[in-house]
VEXDREN-2710 file (C-alpha; in Angstrom, 1 decimal):
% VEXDREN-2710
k/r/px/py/pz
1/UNK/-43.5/35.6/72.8
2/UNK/-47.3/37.3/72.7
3/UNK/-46.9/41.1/73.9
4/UNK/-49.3/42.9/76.3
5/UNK/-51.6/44.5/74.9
6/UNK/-51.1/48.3/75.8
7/UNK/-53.8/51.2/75.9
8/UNK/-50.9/53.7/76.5
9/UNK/-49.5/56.1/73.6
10/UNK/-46.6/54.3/72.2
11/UNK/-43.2/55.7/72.1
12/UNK/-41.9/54.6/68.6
13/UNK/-41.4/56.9/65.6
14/UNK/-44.0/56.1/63.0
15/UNK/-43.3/57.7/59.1
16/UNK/-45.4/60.8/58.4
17/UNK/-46.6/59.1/55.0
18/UNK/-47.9/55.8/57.7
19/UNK/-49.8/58.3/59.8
20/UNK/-51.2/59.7/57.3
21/UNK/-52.4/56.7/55.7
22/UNK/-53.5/55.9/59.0
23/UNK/-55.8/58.8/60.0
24/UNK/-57.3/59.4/56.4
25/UNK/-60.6/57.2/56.8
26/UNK/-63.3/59.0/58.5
27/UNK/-66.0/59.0/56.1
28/UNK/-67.6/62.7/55.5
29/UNK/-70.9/63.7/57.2
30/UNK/-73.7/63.9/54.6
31/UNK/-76.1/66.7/54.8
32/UNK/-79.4/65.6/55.8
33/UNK/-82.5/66.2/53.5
34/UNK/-84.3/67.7/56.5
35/UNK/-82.9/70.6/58.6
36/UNK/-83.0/69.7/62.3
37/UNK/-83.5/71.5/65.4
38/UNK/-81.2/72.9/67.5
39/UNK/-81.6/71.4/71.1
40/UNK/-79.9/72.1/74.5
41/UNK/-78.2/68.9/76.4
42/UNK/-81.0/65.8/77.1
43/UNK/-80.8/64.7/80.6
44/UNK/-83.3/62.1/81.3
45/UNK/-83.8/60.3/84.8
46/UNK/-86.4/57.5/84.8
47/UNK/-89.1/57.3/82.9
48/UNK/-90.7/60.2/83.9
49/UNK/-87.7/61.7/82.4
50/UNK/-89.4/61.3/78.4
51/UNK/-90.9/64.4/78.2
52/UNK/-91.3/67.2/75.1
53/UNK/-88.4/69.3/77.5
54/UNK/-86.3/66.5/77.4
55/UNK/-87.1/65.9/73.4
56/UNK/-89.7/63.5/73.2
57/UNK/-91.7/64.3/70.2
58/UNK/-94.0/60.9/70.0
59/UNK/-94.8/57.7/71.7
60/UNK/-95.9/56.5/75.1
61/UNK/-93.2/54.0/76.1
62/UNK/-94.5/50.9/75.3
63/UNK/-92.7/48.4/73.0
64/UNK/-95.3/49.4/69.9
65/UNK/-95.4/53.0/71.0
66/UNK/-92.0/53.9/72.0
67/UNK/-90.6/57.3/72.9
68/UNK/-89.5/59.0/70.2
69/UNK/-86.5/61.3/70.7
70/UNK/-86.0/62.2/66.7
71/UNK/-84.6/65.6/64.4
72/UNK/-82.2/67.3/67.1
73/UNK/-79.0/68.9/66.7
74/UNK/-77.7/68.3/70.2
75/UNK/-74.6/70.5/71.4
76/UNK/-72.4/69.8/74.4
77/UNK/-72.9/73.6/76.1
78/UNK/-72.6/74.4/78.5
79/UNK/-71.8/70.4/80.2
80/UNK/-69.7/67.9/78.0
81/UNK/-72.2/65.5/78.0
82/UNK/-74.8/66.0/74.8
83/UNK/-77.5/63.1/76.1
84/UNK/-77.4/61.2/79.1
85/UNK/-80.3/58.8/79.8
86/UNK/-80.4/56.1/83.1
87/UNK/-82.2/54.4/85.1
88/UNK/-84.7/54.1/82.2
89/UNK/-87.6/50.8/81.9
90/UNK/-89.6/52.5/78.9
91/UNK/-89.2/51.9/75.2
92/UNK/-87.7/54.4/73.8
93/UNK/-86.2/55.3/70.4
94/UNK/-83.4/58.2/69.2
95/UNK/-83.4/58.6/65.3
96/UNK/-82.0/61.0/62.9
97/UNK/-80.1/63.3/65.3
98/UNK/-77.0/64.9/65.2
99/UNK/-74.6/64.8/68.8
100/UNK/-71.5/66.6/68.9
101/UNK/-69.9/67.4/71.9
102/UNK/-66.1/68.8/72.2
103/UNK/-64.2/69.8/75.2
104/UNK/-63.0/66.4/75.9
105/UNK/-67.1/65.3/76.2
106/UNK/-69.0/62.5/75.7
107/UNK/-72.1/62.2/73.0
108/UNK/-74.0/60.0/73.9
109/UNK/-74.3/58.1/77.6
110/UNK/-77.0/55.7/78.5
111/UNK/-76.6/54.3/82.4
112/UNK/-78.7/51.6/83.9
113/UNK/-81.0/51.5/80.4
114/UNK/-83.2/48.8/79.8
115/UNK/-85.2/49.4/75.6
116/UNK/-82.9/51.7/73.6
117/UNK/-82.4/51.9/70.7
118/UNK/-80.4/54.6/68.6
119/UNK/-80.5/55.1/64.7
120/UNK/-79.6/56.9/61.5
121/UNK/-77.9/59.1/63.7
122/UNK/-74.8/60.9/63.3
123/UNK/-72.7/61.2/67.0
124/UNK/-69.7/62.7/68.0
125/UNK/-67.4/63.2/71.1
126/UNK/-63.8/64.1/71.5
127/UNK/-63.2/62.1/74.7
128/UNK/-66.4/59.2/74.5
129/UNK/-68.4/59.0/71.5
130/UNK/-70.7/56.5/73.1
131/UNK/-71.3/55.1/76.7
132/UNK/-73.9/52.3/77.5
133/UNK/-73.1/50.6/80.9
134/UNK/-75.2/48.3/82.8
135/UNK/-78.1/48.2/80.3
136/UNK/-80.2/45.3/78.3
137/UNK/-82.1/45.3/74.6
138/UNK/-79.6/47.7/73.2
139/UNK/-80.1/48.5/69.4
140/UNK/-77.1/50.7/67.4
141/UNK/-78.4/50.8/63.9
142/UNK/-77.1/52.6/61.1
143/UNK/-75.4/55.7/62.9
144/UNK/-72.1/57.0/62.4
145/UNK/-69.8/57.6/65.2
146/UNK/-67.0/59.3/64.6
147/UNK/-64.0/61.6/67.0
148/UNK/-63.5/59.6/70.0
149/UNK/-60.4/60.5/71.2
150/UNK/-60.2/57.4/73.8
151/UNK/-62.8/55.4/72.1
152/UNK/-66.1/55.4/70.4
153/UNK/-68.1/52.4/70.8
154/UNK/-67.6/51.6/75.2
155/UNK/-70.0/49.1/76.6
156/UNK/-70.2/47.6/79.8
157/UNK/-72.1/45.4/81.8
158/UNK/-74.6/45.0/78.8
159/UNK/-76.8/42.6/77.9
160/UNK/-79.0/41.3/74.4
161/UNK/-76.7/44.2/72.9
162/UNK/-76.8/44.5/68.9
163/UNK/-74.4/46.4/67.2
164/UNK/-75.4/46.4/62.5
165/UNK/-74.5/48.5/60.1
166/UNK/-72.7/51.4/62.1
167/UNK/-70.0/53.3/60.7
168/UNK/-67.5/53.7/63.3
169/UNK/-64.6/55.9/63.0
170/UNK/-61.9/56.6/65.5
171/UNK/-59.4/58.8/65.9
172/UNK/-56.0/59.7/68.1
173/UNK/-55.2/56.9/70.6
174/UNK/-59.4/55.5/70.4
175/UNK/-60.4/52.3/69.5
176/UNK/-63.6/51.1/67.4
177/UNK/-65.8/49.6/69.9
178/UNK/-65.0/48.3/73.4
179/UNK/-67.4/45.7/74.7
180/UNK/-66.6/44.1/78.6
181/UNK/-68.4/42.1/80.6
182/UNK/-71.3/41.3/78.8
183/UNK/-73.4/38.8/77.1
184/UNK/-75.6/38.1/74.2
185/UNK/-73.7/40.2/71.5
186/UNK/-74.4/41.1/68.0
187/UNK/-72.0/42.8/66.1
188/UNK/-72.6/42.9/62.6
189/UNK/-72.0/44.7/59.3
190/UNK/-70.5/47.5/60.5
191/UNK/-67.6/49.8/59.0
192/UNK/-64.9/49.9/61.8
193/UNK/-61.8/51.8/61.5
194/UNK/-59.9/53.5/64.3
195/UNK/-56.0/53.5/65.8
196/UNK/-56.2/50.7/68.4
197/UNK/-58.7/48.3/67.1
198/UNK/-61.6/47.0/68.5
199/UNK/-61.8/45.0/71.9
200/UNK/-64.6/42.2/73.5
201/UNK/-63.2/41.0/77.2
202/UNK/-64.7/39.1/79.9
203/UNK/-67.8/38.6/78.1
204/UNK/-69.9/35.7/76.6
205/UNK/-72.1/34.9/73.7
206/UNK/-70.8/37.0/71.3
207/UNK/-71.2/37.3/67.6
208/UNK/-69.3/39.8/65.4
209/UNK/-70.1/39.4/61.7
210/UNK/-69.9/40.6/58.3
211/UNK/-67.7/43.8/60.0
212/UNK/-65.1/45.8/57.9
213/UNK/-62.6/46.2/60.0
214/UNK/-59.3/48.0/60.1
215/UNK/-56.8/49.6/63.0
216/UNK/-53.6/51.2/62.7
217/UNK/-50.9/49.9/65.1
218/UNK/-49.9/47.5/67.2
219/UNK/-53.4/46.7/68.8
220/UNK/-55.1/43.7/67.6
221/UNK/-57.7/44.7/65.1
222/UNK/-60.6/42.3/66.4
223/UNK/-58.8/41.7/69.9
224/UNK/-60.9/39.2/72.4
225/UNK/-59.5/37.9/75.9
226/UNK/-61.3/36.4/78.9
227/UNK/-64.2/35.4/76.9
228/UNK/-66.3/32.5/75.9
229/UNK/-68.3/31.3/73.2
230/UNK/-67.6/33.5/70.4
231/UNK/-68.4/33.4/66.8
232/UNK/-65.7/35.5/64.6
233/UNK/-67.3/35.0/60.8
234/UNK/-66.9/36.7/57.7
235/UNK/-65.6/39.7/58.4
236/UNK/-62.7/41.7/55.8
237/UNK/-59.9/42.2/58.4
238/UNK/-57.1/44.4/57.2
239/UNK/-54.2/44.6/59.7
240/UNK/-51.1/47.2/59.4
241/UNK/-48.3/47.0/62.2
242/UNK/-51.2/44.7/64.2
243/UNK/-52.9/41.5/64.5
244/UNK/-55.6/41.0/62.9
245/UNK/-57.8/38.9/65.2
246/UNK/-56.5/38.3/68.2
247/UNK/-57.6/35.9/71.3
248/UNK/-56.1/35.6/74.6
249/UNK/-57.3/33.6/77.6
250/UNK/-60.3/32.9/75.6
251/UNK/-62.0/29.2/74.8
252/UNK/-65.5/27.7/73.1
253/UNK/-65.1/29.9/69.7
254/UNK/-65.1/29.7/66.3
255/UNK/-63.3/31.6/63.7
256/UNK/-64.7/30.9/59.7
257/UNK/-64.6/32.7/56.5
258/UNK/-63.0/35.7/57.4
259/UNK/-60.4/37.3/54.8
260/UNK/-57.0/38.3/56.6
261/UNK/-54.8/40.8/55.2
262/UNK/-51.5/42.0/56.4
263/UNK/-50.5/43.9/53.6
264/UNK/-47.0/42.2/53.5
265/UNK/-44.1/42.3/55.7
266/UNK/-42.9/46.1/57.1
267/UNK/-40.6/46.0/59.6
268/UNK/-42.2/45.5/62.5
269/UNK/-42.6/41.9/62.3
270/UNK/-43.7/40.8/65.4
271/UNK/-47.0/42.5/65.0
272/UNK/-48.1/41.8/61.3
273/UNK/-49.4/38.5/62.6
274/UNK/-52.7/37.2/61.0
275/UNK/-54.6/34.5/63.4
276/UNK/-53.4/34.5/67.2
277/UNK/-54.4/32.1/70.2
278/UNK/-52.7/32.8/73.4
279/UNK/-53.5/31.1/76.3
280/UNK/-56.7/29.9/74.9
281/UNK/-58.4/26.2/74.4
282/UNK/-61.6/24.4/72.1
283/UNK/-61.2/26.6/69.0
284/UNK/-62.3/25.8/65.2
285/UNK/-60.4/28.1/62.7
286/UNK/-62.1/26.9/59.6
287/UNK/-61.9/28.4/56.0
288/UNK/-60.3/31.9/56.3
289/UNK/-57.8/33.1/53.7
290/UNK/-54.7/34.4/55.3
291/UNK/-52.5/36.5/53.3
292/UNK/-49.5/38.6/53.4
293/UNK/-48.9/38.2/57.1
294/UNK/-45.4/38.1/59.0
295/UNK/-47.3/35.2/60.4
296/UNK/-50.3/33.5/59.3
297/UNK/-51.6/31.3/61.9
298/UNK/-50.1/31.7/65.3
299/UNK/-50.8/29.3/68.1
300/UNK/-49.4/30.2/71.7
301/UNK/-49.7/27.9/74.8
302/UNK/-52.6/26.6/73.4
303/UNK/-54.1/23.8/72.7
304/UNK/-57.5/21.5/72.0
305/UNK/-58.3/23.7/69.0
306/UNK/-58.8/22.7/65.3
307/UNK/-57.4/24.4/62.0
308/UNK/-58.2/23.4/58.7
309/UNK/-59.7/24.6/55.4
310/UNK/-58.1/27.7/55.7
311/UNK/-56.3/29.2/52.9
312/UNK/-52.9/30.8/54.0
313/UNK/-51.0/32.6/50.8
314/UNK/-47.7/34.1/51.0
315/UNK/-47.1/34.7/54.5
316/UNK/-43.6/35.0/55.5
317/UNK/-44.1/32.0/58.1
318/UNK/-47.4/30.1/57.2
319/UNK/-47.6/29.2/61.1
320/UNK/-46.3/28.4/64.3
321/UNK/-47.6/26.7/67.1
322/UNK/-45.6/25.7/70.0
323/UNK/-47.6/22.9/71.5
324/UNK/-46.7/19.6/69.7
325/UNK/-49.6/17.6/69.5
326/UNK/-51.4/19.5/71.4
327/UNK/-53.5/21.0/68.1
328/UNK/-55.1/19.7/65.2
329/UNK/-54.5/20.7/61.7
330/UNK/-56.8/19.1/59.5
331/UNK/-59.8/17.4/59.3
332/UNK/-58.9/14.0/59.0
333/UNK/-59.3/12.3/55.5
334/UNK/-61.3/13.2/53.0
335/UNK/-61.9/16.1/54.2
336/UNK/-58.8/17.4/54.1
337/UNK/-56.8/20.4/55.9
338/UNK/-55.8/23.5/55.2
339/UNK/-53.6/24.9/51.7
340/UNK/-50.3/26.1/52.1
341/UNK/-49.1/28.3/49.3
342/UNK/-45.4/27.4/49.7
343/UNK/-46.2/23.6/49.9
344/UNK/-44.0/21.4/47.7
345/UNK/-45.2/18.2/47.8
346/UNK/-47.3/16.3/44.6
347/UNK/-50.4/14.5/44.4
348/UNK/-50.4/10.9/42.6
349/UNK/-52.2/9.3/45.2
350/UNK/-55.5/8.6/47.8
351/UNK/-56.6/7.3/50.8
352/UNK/-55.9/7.9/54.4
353/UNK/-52.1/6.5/53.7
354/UNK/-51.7/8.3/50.5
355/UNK/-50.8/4.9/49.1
356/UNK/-53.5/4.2/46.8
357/UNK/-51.5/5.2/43.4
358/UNK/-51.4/6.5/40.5
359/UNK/-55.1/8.2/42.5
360/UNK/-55.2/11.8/42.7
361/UNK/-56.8/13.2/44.8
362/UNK/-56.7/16.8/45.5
363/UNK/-54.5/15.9/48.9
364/UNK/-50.6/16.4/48.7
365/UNK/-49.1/12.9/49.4
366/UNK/-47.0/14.1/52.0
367/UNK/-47.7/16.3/54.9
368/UNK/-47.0/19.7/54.9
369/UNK/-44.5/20.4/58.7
370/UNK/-43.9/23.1/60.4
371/UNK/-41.8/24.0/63.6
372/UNK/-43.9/21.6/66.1
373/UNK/-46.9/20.3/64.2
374/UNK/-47.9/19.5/61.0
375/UNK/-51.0/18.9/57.8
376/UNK/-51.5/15.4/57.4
377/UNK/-53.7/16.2/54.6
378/UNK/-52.8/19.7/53.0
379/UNK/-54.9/21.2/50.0
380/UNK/-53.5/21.3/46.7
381/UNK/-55.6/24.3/45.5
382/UNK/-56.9/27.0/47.9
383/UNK/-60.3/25.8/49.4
384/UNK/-63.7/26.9/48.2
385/UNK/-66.9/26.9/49.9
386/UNK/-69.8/25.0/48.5
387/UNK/-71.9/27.6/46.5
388/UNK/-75.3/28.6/47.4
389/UNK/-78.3/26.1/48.1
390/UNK/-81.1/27.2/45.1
391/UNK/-84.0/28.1/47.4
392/UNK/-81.1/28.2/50.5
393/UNK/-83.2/30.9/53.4
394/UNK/-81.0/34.3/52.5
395/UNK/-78.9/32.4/50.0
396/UNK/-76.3/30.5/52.5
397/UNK/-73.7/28.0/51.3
398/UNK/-73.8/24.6/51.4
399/UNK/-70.6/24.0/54.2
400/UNK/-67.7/23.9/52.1
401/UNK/-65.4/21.4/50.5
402/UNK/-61.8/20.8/49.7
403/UNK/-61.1/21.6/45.8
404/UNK/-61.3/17.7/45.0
405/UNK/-59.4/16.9/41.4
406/UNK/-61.9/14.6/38.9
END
């Protein structure tokens, strides 16, 4: 059975050689080409708030003139909050500062917020690294956040919030980024690596993408409950004593092209699971490669939701799914389903039956079964997208296709 999902500091003895392994990832702090400024805490209240005191060294608020907060070094003394900003309308832009704040602070906290966005910046905090809540048009680009002793990333309440090419770095009991009860979500080519993994609940319209991702224990990695219509695509998920992506209560989402990897079986098995529904309906799991998992595929009291074209590879169990009939695991004929690495059946034949013989086909002639369900039409060679469209807008495939034999 699923576990809870905990946020409390777990009592198991881990090996000193794991937790090592486990807390050596923050990337190193480059030096900046330009010496900032040092700068006392920014507290800004509405938009008369934006002003040269407050660090405002350009712009007049507008969307093509924002407010440009830019070249601090922002300390937490004497409060443990570096920036706070709320209650804000104005366009406003922070770029190419430093915020570190200790004492169990938080860097960065924008309240009530409406036209932020935050960039090449480097920010810090040993309790909060970052704090948006109730906002819209938020913009994280290409900072690093890093300490975040409970979490770095925490949004709430948010919405049109985008979230590319951070760097995001936990440490202790944190997670990566937290993101509840909001809407119209882009995560996307980020570096996230923290203990607990990284959270979306009760929210909607959500996009992560393209994310290196990576958490140390027992959390899910990518973990997502309560939420609708999410798109979970071509991420590089690496999982140790955790799932990898993990829904619960969830329904209306897809799951494509991400690569899976468990790093093999290590004694805690009942975590080193790759693909997990619980409680959740209307899925598409289409062409990930799952690898090296306790379990591969796990479906829990759920049903409605479609797997195929996935590539699962020496997993200890492929799959389970405890709902007979309730799920679909392939994609009908010829498409095909999904490739086992363990499957032992041939191919000599075609067709919907399998009958049409001797006519290969690259679909095994039998199905491939496990526990409660079964393939109908498993792969015989690992599945590969279609390559690139010549002239294709930013070079996108052309939709995939089982591995069919000439």
């Amino acid at each position: 059975m699923i576990g809870t999902r905990r946020r409390k500091i777990v009592s198991i003895i881990i090996p000193v050689a794991l937790l090592l392994t486990s807390f050596v990832f923050f990337n190193p702090i480059v030096p900046r080409a330009v010496a900032l400024m040092g700068h006392s805490n920014i507290l800004i209240v509405g938009n008369s708030g934006f002003t040269p005191a407050n660090g405002v060294v350009s712009g007049t608020g507008t969307a093509s003139n924002p407010y440009v907060i830019s070249g601090w070094d922002i300390s937490s003394s004497p409060t443990n909050i570096c920036v706070k900003v709320e209650n804000t309308t104005a366009y406003f832009l922070m770029e190419n500062d430093s915020v570190s704040c200790g004492n169990v602070g938080t860097g960065i906290i924008f309240s009530g917020v409406s036209n932020a966005r935050l960039e090449s910046s480097i920010v810090g905090g040993s309790g909060y690294t970052l704090e948006v809540s109730s906002s819209t048009n938020i913009t994280l680009s290409s900072d690093t956040f890093n300490g975040g002793m409970y979490g770095n990333v925490d949004v709430s309440g948010t919405t049109n919030l985008t979230v590319i090419g951070n760097t995001i770095s936990g440490s202790g009991q944190g997670s990566g980024y937290s993101i509840r009860t909001s809407k119209h979500v882009m995560i996307s080519g980020n570096n996230v690596r923290s203990y607990y993994g990284s959270s979306v609940s009760d929210s909607s319209n959500v996009t992560i993408s393209n994310d290196v991702e990576t958490a140390s224990y027992i959390e899910g990695v990518i973990f997502i409950e309560r939420s609708t219509n999410v798109t979970v695509s071509n991420n590089s998920v690496q999982a140790n004593l955790s799932y990898a992506i993990w829904f619960r209560n969830s329904n209306n989402t897809v799951i494509t092209n991400n690569r899976v990897n468990g790093g093999g079986v290590n004694g805690y098995s009942n975590w080193d699971q790759g693909i997990v529904l619980d409680s959740s309906l209307n899925f598409q799991i289409i062409g990930n490669n799952v690898t090296l998992e306790a379990v591969g595929i796990h479906l829990s009291s759920s049903t409605g939701n479609r797997v195929y074209h996935n590539n699962l590879v020496n997993n200890t169990v492929q799959a389970q799914d405890d709902q007979p009939g309730g799920n679909s695991w392939d994609n009908g004929y010829p498409s095909g389903g999904n490739y086992w690495s363990d499957y032992k059946g041939v191919d000599n034949c075609s067709g919907p039956q399998q009958n049409i013989c001797p006519s290969p086909d690259g679909i095994g002639d039998t199905p491939y079964a496990f526990n409660s369900a079964q393939d109908n039409y498993p792969l015989m060679k690992p599945f590969a997208a279609d390559p690139p469209t010549p002239g294709a807008f930013g070079g996108g495939g052309g939709g995939g296709r089982p591995p069919l034999r000439a």
